[in-house]
Backbone as CSV, one residue per row, in Angstrom:
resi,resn,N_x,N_y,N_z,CA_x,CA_y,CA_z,C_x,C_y,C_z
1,UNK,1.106,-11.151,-46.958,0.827,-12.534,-46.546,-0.129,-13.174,-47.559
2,UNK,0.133,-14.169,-48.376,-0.748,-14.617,-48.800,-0.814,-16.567,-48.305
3,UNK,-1.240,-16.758,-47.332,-1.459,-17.852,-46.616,-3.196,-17.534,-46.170
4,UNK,-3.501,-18.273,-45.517,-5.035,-18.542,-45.058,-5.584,-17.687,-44.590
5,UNK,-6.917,-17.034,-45.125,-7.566,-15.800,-44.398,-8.142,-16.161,-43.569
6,UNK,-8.340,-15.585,-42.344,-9.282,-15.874,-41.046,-9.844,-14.324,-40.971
7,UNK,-10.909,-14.295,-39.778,-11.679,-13.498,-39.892,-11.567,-12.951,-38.489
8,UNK,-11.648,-11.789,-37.879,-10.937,-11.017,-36.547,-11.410,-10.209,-36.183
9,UNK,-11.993,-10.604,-34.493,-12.961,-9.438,-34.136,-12.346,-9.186,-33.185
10,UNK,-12.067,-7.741,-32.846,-11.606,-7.527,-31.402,-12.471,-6.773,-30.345
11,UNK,-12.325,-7.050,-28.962,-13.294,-6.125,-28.132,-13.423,-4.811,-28.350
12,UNK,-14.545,-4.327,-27.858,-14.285,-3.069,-27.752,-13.179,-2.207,-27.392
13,UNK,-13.141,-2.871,-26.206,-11.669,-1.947,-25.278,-10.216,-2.139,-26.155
14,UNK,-10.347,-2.987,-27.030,-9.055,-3.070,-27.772,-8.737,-2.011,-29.109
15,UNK,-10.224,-0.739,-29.617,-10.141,-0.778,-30.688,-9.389,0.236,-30.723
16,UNK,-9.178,0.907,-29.644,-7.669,1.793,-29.939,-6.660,1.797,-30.449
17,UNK,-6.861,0.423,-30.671,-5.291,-0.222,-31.109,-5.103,-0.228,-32.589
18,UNK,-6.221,-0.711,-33.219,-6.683,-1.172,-34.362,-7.314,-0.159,-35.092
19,UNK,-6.791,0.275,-36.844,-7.445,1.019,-37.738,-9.210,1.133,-37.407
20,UNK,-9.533,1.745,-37.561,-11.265,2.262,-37.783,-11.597,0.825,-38.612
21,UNK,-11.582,0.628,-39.596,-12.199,-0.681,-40.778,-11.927,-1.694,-39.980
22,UNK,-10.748,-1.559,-38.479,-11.150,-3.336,-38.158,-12.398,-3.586,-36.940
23,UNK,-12.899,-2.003,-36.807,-13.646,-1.939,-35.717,-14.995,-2.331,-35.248
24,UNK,-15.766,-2.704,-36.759,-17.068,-3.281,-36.956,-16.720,-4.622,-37.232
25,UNK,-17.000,-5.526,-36.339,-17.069,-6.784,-36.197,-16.301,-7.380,-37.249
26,UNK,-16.085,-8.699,-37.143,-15.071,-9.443,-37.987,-14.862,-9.325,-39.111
27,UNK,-13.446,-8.608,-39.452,-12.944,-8.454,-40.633,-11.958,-9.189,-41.359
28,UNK,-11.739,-9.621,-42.222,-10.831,-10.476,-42.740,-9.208,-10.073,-42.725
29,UNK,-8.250,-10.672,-42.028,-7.348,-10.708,-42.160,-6.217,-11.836,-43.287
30,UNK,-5.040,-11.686,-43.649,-4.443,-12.856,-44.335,-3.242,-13.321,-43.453
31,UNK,-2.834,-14.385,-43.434,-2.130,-14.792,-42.671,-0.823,-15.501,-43.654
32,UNK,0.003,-16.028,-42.895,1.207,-16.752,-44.117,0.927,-18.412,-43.215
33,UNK,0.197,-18.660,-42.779,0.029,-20.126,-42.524,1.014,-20.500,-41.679
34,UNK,2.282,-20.163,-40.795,3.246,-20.367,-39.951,3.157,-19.308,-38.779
35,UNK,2.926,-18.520,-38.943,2.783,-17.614,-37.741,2.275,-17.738,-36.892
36,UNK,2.604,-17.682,-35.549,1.294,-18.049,-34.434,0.103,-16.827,-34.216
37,UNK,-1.196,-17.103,-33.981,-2.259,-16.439,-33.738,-1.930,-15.002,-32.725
38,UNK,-1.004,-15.186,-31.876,0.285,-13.652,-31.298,0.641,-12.782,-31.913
39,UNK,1.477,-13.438,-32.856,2.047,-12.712,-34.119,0.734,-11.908,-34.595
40,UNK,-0.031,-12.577,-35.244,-0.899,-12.150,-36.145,-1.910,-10.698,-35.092
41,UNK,-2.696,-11.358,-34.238,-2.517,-9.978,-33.263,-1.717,-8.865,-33.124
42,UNK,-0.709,-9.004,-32.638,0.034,-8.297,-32.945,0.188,-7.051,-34.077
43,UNK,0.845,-7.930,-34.975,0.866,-7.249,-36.051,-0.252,-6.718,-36.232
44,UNK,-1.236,-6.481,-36.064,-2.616,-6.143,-36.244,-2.541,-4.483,-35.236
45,UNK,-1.913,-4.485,-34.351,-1.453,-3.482,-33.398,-1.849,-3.418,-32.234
46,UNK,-2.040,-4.895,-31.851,-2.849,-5.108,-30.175,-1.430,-5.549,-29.498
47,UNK,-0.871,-5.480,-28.298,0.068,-5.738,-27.499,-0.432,-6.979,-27.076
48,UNK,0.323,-8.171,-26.755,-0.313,-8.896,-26.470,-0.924,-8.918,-24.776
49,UNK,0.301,-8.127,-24.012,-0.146,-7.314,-22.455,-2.015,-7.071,-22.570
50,UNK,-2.312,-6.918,-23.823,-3.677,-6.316,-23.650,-4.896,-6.875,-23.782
51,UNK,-4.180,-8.724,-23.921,-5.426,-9.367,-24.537,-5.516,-10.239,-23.168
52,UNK,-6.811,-10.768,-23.211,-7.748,-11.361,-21.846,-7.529,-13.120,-22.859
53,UNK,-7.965,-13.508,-23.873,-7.898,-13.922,-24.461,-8.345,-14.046,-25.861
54,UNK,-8.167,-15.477,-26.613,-8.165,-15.678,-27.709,-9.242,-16.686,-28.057
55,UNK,-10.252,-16.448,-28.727,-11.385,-17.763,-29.184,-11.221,-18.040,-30.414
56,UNK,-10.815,-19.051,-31.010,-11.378,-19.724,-32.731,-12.298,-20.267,-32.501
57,UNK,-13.178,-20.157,-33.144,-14.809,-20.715,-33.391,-15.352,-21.022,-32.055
58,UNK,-15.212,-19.813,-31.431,-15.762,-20.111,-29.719,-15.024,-21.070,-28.913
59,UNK,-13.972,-21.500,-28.715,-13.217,-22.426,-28.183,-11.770,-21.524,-28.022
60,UNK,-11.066,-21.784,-26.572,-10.417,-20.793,-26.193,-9.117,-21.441,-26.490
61,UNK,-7.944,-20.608,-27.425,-6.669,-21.060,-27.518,-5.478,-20.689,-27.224
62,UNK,-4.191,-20.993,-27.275,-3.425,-20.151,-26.738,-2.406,-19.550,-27.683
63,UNK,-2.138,-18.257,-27.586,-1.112,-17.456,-28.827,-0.514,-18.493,-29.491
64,UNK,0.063,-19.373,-29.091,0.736,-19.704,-30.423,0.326,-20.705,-31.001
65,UNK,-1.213,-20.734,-31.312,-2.397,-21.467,-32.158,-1.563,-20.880,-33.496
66,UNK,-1.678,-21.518,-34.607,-1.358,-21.411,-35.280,-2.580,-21.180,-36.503
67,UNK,-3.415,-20.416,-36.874,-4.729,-19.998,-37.243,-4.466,-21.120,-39.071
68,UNK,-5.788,-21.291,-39.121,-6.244,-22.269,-40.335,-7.186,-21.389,-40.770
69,UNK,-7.390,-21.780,-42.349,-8.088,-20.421,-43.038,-10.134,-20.882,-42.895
70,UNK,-10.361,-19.398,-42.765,-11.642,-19.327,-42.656,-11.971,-19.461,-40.880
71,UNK,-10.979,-19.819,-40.025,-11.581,-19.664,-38.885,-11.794,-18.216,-38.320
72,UNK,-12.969,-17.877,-37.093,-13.108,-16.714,-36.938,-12.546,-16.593,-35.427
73,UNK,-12.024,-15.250,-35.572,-11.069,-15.038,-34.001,-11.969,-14.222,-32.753
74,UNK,-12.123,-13.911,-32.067,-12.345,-13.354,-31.742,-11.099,-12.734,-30.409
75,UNK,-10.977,-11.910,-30.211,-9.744,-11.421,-29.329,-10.386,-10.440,-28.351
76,UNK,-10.433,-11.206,-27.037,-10.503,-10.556,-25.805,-9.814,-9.442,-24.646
77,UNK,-10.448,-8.375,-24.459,-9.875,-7.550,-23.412,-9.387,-8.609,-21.658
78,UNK,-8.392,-7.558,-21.492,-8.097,-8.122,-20.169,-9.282,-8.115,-19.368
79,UNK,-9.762,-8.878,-18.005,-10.542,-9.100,-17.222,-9.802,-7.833,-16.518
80,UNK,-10.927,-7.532,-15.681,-10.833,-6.526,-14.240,-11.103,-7.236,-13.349
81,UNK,-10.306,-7.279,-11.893,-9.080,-6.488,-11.912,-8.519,-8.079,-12.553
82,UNK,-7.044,-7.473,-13.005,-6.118,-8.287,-13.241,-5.681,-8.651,-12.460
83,UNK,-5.486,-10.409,-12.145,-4.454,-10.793,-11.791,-3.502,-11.537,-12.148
84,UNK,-2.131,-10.663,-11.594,-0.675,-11.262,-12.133,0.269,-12.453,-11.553
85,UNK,0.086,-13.767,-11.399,0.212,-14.796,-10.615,2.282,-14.712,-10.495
86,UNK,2.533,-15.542,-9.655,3.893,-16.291,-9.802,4.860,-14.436,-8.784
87,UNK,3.810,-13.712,-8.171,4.999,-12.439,-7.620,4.252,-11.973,-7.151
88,UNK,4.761,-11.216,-6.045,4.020,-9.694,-5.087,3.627,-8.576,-6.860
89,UNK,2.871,-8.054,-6.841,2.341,-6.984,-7.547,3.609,-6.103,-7.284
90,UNK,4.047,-5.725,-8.369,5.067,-4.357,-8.593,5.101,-3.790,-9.325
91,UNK,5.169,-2.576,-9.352,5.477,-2.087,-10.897,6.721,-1.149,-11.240
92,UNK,6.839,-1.154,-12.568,8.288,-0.186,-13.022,7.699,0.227,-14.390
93,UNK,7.937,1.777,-14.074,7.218,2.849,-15.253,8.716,3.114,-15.596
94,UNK,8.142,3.779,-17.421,9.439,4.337,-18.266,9.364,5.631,-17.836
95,UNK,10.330,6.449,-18.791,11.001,7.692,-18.427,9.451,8.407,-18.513
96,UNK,8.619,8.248,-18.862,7.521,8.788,-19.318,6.743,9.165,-18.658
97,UNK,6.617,8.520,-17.069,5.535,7.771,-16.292,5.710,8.693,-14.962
98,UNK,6.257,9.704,-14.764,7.373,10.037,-13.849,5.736,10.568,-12.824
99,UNK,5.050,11.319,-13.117,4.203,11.799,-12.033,2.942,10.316,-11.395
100,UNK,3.006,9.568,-12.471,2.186,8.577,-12.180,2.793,7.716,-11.367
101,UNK,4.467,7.508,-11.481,4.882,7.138,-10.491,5.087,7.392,-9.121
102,UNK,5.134,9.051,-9.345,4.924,9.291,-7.444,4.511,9.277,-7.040
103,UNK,3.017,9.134,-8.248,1.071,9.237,-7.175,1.095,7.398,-6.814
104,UNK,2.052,6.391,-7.672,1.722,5.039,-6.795,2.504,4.978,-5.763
105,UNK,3.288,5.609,-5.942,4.865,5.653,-4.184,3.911,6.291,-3.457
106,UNK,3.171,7.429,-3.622,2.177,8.477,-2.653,1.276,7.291,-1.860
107,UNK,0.806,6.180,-2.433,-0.372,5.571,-2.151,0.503,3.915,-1.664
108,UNK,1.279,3.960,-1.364,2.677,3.267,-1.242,2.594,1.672,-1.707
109,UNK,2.215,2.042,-3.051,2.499,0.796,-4.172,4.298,0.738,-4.480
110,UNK,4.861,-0.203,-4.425,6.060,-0.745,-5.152,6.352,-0.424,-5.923
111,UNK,6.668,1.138,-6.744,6.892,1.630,-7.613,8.256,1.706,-8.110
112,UNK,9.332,1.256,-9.085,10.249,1.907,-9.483,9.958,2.419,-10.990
113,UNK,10.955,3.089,-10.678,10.530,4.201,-12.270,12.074,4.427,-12.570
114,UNK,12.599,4.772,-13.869,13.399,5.070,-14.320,13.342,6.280,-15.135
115,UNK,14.097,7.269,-14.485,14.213,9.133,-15.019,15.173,9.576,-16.116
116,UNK,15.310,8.777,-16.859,16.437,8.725,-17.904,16.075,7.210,-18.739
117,UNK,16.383,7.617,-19.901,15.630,6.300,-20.711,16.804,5.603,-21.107
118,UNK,16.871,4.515,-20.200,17.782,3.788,-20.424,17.339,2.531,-21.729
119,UNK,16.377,2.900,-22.577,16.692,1.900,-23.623,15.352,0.512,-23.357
120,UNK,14.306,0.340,-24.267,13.604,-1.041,-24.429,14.232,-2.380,-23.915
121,UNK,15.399,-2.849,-24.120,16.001,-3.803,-23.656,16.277,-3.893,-22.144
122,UNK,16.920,-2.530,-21.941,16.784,-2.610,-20.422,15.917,-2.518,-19.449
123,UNK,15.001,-1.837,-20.052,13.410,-1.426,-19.239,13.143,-3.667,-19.414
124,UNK,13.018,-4.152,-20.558,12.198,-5.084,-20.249,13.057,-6.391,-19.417
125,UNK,14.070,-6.387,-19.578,15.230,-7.124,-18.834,15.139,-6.603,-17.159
126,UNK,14.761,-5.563,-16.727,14.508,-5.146,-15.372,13.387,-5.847,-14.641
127,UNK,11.995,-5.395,-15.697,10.543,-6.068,-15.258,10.870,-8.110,-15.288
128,UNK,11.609,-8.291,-15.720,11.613,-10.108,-15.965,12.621,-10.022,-14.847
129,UNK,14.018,-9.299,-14.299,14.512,-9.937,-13.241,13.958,-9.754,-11.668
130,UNK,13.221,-8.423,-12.090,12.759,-8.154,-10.322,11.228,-8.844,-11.152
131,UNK,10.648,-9.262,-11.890,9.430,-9.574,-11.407,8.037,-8.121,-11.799
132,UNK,8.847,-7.634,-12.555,7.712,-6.300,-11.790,6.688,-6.241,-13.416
133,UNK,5.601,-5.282,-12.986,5.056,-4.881,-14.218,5.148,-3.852,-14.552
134,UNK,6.119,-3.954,-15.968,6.067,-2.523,-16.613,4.883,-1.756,-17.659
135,UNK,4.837,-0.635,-16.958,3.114,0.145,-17.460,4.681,0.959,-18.176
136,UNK,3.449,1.414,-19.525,4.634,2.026,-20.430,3.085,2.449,-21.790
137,UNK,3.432,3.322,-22.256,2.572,4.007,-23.732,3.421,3.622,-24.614
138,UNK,4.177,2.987,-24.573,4.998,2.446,-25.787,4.871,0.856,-26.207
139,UNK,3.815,1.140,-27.288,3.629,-0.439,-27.797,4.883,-1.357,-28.240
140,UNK,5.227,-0.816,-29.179,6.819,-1.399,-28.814,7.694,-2.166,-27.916
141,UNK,7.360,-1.816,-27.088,8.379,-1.757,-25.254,7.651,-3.196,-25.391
142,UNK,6.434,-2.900,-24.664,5.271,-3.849,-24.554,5.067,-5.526,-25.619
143,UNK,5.809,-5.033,-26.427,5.720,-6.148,-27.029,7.042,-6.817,-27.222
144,UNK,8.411,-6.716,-26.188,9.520,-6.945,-26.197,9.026,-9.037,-25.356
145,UNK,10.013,-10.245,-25.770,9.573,-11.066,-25.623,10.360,-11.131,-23.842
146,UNK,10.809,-10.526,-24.002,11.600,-10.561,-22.639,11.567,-10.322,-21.198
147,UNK,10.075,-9.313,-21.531,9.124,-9.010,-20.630,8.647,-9.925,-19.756
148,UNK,8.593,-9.547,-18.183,7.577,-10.502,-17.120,6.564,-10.490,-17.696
149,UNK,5.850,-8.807,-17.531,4.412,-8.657,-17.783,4.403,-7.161,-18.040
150,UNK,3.163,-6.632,-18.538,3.270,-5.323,-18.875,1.890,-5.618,-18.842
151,UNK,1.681,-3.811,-19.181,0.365,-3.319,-19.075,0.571,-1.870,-19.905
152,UNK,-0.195,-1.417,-20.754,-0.530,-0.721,-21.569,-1.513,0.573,-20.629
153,UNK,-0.698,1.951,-20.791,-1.486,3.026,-20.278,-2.063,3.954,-21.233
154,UNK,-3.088,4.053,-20.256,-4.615,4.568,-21.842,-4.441,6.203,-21.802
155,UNK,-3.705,6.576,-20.808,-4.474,7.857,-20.738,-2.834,8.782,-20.777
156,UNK,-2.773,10.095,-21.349,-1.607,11.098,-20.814,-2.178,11.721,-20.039
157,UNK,-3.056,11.453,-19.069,-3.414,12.409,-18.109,-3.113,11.680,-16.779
158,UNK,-2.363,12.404,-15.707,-1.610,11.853,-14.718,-2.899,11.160,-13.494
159,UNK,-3.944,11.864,-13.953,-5.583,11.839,-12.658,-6.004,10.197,-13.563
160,UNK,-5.711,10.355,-14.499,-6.983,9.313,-15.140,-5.671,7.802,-15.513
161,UNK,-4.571,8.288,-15.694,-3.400,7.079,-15.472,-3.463,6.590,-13.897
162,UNK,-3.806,7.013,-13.158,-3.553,6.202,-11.708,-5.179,5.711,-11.348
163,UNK,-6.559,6.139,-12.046,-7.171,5.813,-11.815,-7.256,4.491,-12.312
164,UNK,-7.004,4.587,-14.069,-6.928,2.927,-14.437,-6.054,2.159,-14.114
165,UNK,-5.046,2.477,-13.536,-4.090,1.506,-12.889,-4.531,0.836,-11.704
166,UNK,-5.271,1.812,-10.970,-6.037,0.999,-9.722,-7.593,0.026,-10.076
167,UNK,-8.000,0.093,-11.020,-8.653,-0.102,-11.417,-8.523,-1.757,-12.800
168,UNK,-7.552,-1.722,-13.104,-7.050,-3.127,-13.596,-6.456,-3.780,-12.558
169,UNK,-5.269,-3.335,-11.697,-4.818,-4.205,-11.076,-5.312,-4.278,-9.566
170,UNK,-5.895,-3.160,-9.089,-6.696,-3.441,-7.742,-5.339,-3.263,-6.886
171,UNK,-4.275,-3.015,-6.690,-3.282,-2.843,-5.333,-3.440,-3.066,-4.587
172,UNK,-3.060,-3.690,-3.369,-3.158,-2.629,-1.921,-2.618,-1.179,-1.827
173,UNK,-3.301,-0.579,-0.942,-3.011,1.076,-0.679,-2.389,0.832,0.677
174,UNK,-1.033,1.552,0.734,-0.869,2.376,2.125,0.061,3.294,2.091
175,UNK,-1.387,4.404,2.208,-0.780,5.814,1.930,0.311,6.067,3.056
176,UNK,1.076,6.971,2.569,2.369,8.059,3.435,3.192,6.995,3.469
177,UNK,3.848,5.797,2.748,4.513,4.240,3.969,6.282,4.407,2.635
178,UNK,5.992,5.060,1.616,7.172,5.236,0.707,7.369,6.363,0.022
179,UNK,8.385,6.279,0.284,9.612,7.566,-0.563,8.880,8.004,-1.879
180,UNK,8.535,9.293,-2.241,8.125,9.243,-3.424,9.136,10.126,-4.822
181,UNK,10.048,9.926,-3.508,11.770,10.100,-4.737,12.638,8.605,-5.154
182,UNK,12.358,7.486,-3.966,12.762,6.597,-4.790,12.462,5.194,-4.079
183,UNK,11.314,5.360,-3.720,10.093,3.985,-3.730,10.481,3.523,-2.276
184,UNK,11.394,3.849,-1.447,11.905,2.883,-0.755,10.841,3.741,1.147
185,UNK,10.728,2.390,1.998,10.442,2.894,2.825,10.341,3.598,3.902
186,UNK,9.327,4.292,4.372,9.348,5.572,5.413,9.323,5.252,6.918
187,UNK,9.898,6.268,8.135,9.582,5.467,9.303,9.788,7.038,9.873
188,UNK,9.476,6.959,11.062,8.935,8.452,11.588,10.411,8.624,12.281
189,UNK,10.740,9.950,12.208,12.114,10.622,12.207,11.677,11.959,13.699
190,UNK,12.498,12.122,13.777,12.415,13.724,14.913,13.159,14.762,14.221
191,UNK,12.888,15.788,14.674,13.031,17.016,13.912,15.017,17.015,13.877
192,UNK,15.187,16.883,15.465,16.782,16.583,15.029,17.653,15.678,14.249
193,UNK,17.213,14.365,13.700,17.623,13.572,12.218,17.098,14.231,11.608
194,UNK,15.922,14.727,11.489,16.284,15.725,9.860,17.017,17.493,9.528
195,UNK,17.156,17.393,10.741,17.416,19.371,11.179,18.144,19.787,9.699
196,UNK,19.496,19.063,9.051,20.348,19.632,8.168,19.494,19.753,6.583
197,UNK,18.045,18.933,6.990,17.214,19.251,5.562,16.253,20.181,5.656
198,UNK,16.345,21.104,6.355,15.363,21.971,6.878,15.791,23.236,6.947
199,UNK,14.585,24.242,6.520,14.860,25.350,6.647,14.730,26.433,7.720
200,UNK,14.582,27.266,8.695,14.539,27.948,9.575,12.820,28.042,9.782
201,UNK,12.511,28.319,8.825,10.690,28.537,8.877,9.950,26.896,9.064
202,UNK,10.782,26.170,8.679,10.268,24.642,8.700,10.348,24.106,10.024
203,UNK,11.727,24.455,10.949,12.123,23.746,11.686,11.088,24.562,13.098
204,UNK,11.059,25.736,12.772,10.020,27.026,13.514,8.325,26.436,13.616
205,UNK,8.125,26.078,12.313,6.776,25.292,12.118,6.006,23.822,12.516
206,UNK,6.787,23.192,12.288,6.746,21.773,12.104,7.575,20.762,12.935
207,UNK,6.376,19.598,13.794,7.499,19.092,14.776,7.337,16.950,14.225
208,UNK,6.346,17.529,13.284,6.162,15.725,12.804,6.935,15.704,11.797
209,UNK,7.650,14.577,11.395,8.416,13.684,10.337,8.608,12.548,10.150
210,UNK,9.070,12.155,8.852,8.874,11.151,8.234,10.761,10.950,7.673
211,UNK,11.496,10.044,7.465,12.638,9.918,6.397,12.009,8.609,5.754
212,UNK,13.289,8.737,4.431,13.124,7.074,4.043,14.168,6.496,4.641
213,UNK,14.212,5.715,4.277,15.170,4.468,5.115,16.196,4.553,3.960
214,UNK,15.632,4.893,2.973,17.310,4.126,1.578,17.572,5.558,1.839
215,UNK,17.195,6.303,1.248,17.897,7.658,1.134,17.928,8.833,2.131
216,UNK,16.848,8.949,2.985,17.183,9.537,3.589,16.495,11.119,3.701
217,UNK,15.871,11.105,2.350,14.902,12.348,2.506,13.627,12.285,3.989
218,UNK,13.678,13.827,4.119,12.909,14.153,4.949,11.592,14.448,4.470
219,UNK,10.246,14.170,5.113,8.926,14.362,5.000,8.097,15.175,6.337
220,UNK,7.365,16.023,5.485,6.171,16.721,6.607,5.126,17.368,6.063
221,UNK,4.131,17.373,6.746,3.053,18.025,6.103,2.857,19.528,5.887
222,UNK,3.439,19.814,4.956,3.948,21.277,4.174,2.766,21.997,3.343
223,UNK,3.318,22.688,2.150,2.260,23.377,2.011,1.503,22.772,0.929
224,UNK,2.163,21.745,-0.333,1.731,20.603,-0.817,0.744,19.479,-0.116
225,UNK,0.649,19.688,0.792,0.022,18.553,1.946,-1.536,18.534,1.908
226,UNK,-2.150,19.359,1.488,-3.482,19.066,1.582,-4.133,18.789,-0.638
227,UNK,-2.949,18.978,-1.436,-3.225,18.482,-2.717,-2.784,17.216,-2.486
228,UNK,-1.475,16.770,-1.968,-1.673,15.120,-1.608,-2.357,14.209,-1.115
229,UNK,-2.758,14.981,-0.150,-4.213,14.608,0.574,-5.232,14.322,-0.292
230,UNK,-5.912,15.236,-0.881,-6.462,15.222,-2.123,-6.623,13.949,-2.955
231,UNK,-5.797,13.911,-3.375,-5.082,12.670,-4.366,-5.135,10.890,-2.942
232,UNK,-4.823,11.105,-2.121,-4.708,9.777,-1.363,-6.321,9.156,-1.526
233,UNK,-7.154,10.780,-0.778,-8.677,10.851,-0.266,-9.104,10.155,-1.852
234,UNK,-8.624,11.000,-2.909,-10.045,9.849,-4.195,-9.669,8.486,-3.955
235,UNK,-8.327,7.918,-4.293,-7.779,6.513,-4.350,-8.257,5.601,-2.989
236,UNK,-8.832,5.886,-2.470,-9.081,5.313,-1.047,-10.646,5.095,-1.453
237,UNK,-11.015,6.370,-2.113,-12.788,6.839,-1.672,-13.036,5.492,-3.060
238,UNK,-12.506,5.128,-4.088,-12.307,4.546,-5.373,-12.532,2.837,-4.674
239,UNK,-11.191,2.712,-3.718,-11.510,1.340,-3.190,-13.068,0.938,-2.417
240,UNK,-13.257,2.136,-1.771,-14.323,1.872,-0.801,-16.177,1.500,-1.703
241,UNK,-15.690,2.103,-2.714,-16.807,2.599,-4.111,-16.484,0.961,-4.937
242,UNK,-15.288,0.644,-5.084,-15.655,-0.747,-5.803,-15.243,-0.350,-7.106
243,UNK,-14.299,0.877,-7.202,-13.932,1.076,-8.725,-14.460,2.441,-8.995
């Protein structure tokens, strides 16, 4: 690019994104003088999912400012919690996301997830027709224009991915209420609707249940039941704590 240099500071929380040299306060970037201030982000390796906003010379603008040379940027982290206007809160994780998705079905967030990678185009063509937000580690994905909304996940660890997810977007929780094979909702069953999913020691043991309504799986408090527990008890203890 040899068009107008401006000068580019990004938050802290953004510098993951960005080489080490752009990490000490405003560094000079070059621009080609047509690009919008998005682009140029961007290309820089920030998603735009990840920015709160955009300041030139302390005055707040919108991506497709078109930057003039010598102004200084500064580029903002998202606010906590986020909010995503114009829809009910939903989300849809990639092939990637698969345990983080059952811990938000566990806590009975609106989760769909897709178990087979059907492809960037289709992941972001899904989140824009249902509305939903796709959480995804793929900057790429994230920066498809086709997208509702997205959100960028910080962590490969399945404990510390559902913590920041509750923690940017704030949910409602209601634990045990969805399928955590395929999002859809639960309603209390008797042992005889589920008898043909059951095993002899189960049906011997256990007289509470749960199905979903779409599919049809059976639920009970088994021997998994007190690590789910587990997992409901922090996400609850998290709301009550304020984060």
């Amino acid at each position: 690019m040899n068009g107008p240099e401006i000068h580019v500071e990004f938050a802290p929380g953004l510098h993951l994104f960005v080489p080490h040299a752009r990490r000490r306060g405003a560094t000079p970037v070059a621009t080609d003088g047509v690009s919008s201030l998005g682009h140029v982000v961007e290309s820089l390796g920030v998603p735009l999912t990840e920015v709160g906003g955009l300041l030139v010379d302390g005055r707040e603008v919108p991506v497709s400012h078109v930057p003039r040379a010598e102004e200084r940027v500064q580029v903002r982290a998202v606010a906590r919690p986020q909010r995503v206007p114009g829809a009910p809160l939903r989300f849809l994780l990639d092939v990637h996301l698969g345990t983080l998705a059952r811990r938000l079905r566990l806590l009975g967030v609106d989760t769909a997830y897709e178990s087979t990678d059907i492809g960037d185009a289709a992941l972001a063509a899904r989140s824009a027709a249902e509305k939903r937000v796709l959480l995804s580690r793929d900057r790429g994905l994230l920066r498809r224009r086709e997208l509702w909304a997205g959100a960028f996940v910080y962590s490969t660890r399945p404990d510390d991915q559902l913590r920041d997810v509750l923690d940017r977007f704030d949910p409602e929780l209601r634990p045990w209420t969805r399928c955590s094979a395929c999002n859809g909702l639960l309603k209390q069953a008797t042992k005889d609707e589920v008898a043909d999913q059951l095993e002899h020691g189960t049906q011997r043991t256990y007289d509470v249940f749960a199905q979903c309504r779409d599919c049809g799986r059976a639920y009970w408090k088994g021997a998994h039941h007190d690590q789910l527990e587990a997992i409901v008890e922090k996400a609850l203890s998290m709301r009550t704590q304020g984060g």
